[in-house]
ROSE-4610 file (N, C-alpha, C; in Angstrom, 1 decimal, always signed):
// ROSE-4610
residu = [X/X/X/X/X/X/X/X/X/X/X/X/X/X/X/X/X/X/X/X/X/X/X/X/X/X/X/X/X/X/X/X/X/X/X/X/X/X/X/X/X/X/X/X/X/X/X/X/X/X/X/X/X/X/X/X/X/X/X/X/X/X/X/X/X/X/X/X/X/X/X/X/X/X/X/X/X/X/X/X/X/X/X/X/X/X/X/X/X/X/X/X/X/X/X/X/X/X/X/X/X/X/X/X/X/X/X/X/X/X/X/X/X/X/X/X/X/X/X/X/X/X/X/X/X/X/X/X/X/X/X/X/X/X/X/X/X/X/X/X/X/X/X/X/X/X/X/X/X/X/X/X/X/X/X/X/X/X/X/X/X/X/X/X/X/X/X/X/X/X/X/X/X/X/X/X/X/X/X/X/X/X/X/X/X/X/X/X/X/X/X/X/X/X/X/X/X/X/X/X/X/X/X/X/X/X/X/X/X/X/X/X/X/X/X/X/X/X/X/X/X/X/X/X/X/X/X/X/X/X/X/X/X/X/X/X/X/X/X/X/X/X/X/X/X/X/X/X/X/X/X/X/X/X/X/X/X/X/X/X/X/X/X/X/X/X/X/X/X/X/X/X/X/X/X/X/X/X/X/X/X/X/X/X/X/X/X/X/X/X/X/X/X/X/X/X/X/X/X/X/X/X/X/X/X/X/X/X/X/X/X/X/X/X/X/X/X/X/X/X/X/X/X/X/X/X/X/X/X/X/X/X/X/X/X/X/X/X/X/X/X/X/X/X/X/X/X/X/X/X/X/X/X/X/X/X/X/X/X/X/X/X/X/X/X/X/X/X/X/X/X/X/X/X/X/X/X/X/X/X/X/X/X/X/X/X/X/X/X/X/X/X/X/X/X/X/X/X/X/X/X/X/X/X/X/X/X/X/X/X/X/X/X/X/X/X/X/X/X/X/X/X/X/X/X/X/X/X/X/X/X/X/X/X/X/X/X/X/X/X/X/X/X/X/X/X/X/X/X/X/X/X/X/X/X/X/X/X/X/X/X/X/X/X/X/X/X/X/X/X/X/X/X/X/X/X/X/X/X/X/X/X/X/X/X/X/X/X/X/X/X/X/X/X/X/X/X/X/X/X/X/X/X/X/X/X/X/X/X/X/X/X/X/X/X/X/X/X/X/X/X/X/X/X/X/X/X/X/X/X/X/X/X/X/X/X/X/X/X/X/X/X/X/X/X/X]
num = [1/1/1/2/2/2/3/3/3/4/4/4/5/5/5/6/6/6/7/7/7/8/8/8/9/9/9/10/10/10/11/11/11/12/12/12/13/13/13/14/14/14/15/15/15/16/16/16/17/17/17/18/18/18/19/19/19/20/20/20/21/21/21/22/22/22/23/23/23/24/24/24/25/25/25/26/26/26/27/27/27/28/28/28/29/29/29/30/30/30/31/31/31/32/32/32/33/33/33/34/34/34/35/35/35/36/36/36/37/37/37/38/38/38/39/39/39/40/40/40/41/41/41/42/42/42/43/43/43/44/44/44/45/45/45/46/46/46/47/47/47/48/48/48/49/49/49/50/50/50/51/51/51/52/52/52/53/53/53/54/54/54/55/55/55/56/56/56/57/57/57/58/58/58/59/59/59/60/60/60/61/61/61/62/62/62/63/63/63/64/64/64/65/65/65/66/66/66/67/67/67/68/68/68/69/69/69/70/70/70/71/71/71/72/72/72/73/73/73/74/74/74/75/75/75/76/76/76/77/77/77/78/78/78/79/79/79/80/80/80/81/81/81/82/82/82/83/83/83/84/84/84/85/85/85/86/86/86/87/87/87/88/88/88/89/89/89/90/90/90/91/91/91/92/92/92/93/93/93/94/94/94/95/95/95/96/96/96/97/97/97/98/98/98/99/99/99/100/100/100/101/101/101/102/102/102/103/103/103/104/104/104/105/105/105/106/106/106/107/107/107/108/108/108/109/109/109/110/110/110/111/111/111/112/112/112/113/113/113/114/114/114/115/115/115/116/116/116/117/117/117/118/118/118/119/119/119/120/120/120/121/121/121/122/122/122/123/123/123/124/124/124/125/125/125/126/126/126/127/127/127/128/128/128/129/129/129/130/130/130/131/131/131/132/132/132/133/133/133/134/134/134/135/135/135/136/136/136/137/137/137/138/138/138/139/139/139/140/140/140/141/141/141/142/142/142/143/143/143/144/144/144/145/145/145/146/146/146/147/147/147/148/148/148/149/149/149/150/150/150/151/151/151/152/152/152/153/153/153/154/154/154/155/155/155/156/156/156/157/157/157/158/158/158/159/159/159/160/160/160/161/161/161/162/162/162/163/163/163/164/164/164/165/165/165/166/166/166/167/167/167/168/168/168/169/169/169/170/170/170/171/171/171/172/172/172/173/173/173/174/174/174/175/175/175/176/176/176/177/177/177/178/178/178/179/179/179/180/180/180/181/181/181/182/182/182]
x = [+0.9/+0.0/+0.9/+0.3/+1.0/+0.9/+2.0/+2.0/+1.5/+0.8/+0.7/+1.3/+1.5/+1.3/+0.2/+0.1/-1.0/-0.6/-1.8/-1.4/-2.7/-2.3/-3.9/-4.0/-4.1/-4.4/-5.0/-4.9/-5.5/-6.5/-8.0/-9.2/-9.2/-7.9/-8.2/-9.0/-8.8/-9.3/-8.0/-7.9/-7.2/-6.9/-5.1/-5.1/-3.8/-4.1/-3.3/-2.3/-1.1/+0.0/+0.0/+0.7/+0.8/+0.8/+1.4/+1.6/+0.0/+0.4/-1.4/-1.4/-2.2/-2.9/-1.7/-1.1/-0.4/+1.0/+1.7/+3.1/+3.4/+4.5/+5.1/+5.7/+5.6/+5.2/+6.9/+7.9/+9.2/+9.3/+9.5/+9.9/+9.1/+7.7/+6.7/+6.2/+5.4/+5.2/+4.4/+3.8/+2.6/+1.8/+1.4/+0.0/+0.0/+0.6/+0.2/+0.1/-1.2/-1.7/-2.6/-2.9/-3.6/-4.7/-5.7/-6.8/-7.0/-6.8/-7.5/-9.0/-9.1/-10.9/-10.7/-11.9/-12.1/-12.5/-12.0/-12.6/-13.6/-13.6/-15.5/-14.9/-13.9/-13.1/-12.7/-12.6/-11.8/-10.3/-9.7/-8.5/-8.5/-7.3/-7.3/-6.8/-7.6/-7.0/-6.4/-5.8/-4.9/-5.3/-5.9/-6.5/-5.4/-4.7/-4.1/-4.9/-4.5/-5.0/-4.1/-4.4/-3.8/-3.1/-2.0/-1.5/-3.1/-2.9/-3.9/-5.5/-5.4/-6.9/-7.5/-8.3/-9.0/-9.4/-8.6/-8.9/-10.8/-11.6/-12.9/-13.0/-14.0/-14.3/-14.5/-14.3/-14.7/-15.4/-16.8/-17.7/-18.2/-18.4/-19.1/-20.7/-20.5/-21.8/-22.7/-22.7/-24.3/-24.0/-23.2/-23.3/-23.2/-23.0/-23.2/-24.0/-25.4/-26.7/-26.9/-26.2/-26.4/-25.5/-26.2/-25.4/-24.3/-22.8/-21.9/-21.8/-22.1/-22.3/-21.0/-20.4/-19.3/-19.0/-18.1/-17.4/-16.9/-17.0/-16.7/-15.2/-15.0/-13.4/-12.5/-11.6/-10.6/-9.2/-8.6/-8.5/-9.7/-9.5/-10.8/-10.1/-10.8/-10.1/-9.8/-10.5/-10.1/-10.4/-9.1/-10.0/-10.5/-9.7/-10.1/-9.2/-9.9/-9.0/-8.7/-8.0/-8.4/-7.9/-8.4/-8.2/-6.9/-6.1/-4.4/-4.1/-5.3/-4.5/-4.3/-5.0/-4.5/-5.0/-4.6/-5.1/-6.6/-7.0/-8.5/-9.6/-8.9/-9.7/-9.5/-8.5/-8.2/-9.3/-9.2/-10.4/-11.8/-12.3/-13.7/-13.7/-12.6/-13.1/-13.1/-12.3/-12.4/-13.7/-14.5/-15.4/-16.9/-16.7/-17.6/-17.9/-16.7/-16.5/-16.8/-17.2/-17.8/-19.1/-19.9/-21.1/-22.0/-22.4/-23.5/-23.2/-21.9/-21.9/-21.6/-21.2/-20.9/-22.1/-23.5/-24.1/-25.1/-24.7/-25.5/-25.0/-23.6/-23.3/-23.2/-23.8/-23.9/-25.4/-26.4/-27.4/-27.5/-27.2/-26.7/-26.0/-25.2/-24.4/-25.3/-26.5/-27.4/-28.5/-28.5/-29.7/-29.0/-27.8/-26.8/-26.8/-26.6/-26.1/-27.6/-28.6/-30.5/-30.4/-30.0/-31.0/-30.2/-29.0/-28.1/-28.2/-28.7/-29.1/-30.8/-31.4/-32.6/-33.0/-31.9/-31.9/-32.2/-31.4/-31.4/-32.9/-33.5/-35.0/-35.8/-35.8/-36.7/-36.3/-34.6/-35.0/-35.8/-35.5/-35.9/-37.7/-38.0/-40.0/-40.1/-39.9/-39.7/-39.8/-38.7/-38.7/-39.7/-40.0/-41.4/-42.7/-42.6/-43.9/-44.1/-43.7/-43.3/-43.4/-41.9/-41.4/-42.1/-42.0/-42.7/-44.3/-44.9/-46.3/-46.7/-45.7/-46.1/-47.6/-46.5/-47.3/-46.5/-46.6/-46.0/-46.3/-47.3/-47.5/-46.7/-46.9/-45.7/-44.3/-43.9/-42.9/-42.3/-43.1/-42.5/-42.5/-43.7/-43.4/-42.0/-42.0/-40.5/-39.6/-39.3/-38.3/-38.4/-39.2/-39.5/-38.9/-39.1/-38.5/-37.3/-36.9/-35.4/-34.7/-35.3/-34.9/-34.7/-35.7/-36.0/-35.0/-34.6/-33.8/-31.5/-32.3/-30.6/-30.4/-31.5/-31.3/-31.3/-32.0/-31.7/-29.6/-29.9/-28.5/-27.2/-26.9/-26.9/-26.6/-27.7/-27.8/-27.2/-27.5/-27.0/-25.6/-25.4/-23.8/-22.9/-23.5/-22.3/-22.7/-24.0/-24.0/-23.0/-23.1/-22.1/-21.1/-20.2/-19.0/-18.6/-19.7/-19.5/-19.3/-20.0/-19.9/-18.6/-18.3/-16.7/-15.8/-15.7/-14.6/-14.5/-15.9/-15.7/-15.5/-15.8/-15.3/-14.4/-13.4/-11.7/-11.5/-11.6/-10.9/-11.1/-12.3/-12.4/-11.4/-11.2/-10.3/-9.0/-8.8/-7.0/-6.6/-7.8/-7.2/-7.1/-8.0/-8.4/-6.9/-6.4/-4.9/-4.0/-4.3/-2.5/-2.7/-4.0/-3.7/-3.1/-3.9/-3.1/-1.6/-1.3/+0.3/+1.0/+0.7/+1.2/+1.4/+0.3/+0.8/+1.7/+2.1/+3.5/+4.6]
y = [-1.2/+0.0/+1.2/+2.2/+3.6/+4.3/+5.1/+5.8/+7.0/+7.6/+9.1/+10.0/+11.5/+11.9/+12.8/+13.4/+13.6/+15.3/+16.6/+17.7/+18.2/+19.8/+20.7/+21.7/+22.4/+23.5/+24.7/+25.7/+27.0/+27.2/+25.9/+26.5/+25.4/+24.4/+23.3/+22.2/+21.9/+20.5/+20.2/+18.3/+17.4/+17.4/+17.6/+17.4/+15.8/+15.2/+14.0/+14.3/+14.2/+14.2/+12.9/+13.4/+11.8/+11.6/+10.6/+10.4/+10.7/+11.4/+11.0/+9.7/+10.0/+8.8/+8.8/+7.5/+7.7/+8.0/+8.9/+8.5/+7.4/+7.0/+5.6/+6.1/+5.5/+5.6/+4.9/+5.3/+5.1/+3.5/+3.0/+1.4/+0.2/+1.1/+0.6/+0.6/-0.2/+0.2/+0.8/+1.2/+2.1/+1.4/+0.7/+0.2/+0.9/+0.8/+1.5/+2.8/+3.2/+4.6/+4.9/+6.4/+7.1/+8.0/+8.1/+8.5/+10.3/+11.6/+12.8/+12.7/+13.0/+13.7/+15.2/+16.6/+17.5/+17.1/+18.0/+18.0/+19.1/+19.1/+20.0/+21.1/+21.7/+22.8/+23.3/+22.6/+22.5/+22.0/+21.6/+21.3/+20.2/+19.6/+18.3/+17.7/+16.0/+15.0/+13.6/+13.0/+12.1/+10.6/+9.7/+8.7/+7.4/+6.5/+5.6/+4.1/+3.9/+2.5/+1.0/+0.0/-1.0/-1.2/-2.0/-2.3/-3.8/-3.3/-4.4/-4.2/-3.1/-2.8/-1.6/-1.6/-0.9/+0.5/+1.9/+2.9/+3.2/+3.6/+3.7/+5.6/+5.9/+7.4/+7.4/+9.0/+9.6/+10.4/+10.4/+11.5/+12.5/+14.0/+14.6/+13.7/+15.1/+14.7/+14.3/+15.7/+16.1/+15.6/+14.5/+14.0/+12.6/+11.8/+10.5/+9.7/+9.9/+9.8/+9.8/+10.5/+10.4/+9.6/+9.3/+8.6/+9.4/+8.6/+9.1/+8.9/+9.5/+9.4/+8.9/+8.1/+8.0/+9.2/+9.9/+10.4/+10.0/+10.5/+9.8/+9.5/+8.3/+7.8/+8.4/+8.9/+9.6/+8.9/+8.8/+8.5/+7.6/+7.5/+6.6/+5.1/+4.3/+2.8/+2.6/+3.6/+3.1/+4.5/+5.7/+6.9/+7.3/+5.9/+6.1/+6.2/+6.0/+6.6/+7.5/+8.4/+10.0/+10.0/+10.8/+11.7/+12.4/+11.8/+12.7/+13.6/+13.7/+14.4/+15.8/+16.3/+17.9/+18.0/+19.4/+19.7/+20.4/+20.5/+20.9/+19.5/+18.3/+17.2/+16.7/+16.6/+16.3/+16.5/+18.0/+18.8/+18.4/+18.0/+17.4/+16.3/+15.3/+13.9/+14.1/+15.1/+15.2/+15.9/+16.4/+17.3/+16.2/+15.4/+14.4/+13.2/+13.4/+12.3/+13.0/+13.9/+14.6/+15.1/+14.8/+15.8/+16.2/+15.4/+15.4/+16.9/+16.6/+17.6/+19.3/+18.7/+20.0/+20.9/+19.7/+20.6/+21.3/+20.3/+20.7/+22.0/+22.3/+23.5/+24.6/+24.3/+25.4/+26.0/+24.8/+25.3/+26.1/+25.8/+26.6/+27.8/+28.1/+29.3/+30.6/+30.0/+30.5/+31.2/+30.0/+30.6/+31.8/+31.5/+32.3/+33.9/+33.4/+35.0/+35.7/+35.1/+35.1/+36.1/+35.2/+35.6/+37.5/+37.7/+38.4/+39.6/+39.1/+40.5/+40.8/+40.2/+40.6/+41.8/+41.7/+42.9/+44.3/+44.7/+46.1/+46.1/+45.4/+45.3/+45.4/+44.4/+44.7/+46.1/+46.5/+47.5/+48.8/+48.6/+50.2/+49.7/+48.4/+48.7/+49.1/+48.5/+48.8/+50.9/+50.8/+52.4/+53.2/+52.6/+53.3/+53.0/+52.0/+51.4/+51.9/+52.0/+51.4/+53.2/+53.7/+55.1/+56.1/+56.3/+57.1/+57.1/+56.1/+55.9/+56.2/+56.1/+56.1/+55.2/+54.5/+52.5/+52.0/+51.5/+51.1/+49.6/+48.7/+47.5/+46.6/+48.1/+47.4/+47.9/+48.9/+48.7/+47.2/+46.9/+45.8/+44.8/+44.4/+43.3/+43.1/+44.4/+44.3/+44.1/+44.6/+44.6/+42.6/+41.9/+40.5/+40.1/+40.6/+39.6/+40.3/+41.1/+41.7/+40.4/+40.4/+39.2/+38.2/+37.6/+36.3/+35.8/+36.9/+37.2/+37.0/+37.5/+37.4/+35.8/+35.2/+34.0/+32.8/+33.2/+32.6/+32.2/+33.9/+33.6/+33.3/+33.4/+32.4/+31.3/+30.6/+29.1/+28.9/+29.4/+29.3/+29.0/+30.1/+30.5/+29.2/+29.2/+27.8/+26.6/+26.1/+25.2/+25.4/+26.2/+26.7/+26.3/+26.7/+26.9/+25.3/+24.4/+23.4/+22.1/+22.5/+21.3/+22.0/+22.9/+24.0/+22.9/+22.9/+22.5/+20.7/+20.2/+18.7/+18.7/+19.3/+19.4/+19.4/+20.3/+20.4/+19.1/+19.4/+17.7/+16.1/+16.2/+15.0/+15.2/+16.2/+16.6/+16.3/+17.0/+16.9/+15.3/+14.1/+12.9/+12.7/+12.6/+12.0/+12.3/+13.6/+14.2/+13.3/+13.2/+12.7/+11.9/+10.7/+9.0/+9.0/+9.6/+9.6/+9.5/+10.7/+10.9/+10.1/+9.6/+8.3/+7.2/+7.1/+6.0/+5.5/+6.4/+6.9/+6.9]
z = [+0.0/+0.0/+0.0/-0.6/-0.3/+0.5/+1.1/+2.6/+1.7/+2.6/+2.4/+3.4/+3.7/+4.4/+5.0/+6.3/+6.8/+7.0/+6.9/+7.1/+7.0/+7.9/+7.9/+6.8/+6.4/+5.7/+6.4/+5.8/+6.7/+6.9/+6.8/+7.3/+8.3/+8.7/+9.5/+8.6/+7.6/+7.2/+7.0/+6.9/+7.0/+5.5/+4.9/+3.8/+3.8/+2.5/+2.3/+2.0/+1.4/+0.3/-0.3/-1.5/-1.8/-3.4/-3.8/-5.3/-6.2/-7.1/-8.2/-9.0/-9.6/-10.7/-11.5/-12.1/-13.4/-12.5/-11.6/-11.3/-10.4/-10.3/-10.3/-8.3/-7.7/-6.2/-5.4/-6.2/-6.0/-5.5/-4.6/-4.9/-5.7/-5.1/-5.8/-7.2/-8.1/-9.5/-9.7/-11.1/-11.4/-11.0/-10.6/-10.2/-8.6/-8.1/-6.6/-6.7/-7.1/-7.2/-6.2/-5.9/-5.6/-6.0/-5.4/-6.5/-5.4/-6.0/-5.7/-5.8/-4.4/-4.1/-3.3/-3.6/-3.0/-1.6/-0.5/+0.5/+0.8/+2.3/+2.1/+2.1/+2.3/+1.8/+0.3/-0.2/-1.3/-1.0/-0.6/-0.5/-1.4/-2.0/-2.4/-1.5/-1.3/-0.4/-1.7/-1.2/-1.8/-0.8/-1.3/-0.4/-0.9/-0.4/-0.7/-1.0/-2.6/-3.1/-2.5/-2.5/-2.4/-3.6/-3.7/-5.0/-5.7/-6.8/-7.7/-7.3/-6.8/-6.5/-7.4/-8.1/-8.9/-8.2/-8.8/-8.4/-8.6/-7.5/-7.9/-7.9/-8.8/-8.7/-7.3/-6.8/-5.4/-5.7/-5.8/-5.6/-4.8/-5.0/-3.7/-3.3/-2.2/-1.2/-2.2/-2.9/-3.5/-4.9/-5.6/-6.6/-6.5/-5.3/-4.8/-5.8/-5.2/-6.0/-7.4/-8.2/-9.3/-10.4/-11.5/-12.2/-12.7/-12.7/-13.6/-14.9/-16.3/-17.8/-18.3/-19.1/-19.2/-20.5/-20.6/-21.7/-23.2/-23.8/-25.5/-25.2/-25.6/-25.6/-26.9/-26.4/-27.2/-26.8/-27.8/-29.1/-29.3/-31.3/-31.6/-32.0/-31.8/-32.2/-33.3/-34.6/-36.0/-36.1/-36.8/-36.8/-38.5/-39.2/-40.8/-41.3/-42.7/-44.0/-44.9/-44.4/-45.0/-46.0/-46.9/-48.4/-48.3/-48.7/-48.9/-49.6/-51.0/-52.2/-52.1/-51.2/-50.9/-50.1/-49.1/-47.6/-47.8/-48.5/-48.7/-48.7/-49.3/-49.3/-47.7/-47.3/-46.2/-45.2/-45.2/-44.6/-44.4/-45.5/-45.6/-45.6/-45.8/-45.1/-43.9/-43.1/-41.4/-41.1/-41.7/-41.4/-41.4/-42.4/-43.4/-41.9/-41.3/-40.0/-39.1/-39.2/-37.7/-38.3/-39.3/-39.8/-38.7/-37.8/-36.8/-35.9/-35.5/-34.5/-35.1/-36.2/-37.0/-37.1/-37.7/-37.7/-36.7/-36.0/-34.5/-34.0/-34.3/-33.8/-34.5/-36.0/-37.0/-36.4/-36.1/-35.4/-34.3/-33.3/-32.3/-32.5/-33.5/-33.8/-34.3/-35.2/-36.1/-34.7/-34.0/-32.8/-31.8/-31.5/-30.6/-31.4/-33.0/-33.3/-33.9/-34.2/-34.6/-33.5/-31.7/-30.9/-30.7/-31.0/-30.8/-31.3/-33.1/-33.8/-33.8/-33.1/-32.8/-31.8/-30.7/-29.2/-29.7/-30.4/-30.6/-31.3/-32.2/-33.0/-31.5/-30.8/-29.5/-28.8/-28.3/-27.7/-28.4/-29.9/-30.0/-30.2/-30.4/-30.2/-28.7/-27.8/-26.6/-26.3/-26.6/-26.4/-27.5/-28.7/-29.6/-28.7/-28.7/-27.9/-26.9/-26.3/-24.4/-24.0/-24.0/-23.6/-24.3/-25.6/-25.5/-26.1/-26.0/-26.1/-24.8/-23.7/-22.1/-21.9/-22.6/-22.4/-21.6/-20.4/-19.0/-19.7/-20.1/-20.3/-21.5/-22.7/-23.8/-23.6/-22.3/-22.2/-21.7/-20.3/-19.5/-20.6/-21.9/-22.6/-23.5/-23.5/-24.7/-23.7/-23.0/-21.8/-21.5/-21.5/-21.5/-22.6/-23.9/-24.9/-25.1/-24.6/-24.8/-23.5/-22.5/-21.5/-22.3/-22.8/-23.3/-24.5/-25.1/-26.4/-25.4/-24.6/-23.7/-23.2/-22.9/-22.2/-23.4/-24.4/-25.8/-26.1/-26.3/-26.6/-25.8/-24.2/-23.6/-23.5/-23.8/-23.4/-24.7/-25.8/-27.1/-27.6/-27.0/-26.8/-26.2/-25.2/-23.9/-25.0/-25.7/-26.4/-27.6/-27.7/-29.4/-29.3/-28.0/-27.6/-27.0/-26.4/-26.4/-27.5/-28.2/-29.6/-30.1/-29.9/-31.2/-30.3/-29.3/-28.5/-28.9/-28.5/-29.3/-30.5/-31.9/-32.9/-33.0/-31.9/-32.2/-31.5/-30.5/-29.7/-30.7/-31.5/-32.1/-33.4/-34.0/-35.4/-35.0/-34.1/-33.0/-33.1/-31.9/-31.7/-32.9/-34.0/-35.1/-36.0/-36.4/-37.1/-36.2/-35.0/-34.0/-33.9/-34.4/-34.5/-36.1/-36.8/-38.4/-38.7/-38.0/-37.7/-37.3/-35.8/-35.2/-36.0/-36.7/-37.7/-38.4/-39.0/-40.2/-39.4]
């Protein structure tokens, strides 16, 4: 088993030391690892595995309960056979291999920047309507879809920016198993 050491931290919670995941535990081999969990502080704690014993996730309190999703495995087992004959073909067989998400986030992009050039159209009905009609009612409505129009883009946005990011990460492993090959 691996020793750890034992220490407080400045709010008084108990911190571990100790080798992470993946470094090699000096006399010991890479199998005698240690797995990082948060404490109720935040501190990191370092809990010691047995050798040959399977590191298990450490969950918070308040995620116990729920299921853990597993993550898309990267690298891919076969990432294909790409088009060589110029870096433009290249391109689109890597794009061709990701079409789904591509266009899920072309979608998302369209709704993010829709909802984005629409604000200024609501503020100024708002202020036609609203201010100076000294319509108190069609002001508060516009002032709603100028809200509604923010929260749009938004949610929009973090989705956009989350499929852009898998898009790269899947293009990246996908180029650096190709490479590896050769």
């Amino acid at each position: 088993m691996v020793q750890t050491s034992e220490a407080y931290d400045g709010c008084g919670a108990r911190v571990y030391g100790g080798p992470t995941i993946g470094q090699a535990t000096g006399r010991y081999g890479a199998e005698d690892l240690s797995i990082g969990r948060e404490t109720s502080v935040g501190a990191q704690e370092t809990v010691a595995v047995p050798t040959g014993a399977t590191p298990k996730l450490a969950l918070s309190a308040r995620s116990r309960d729920r299921t853990v999703k597993q993550v898309r495995n990267l690298p891919y087992d076969d990432p294909g056979t790409p088009d060589l004959r110029s870096p433009a073909r290249y391109l689109i067989w890597t794009a061709r291999q990701q079409w789904r998400p591509l266009l899920l986030g072309t979608g998302y992009g369209i709704a993010w920047m829709g909802a984005q050039a629409l604000v200024p159209a609501a503020i100024g009905r708002g202020l036609d309507e609203g201010v100076s009609a000294h319509d108190m009612s069609a002001a508060v409505k516009w002032s709603l879809v100028v809200l509604l129009l923010a929260t749009v883009q938004a949610v929009a946005g973090v989705l956009r920016h989350r499929i852009a990011v898998q898009n790269w990460l899947n293009a990246s492993f996908r180029s650096m198993q190709l490479l590896g090959r050769h």
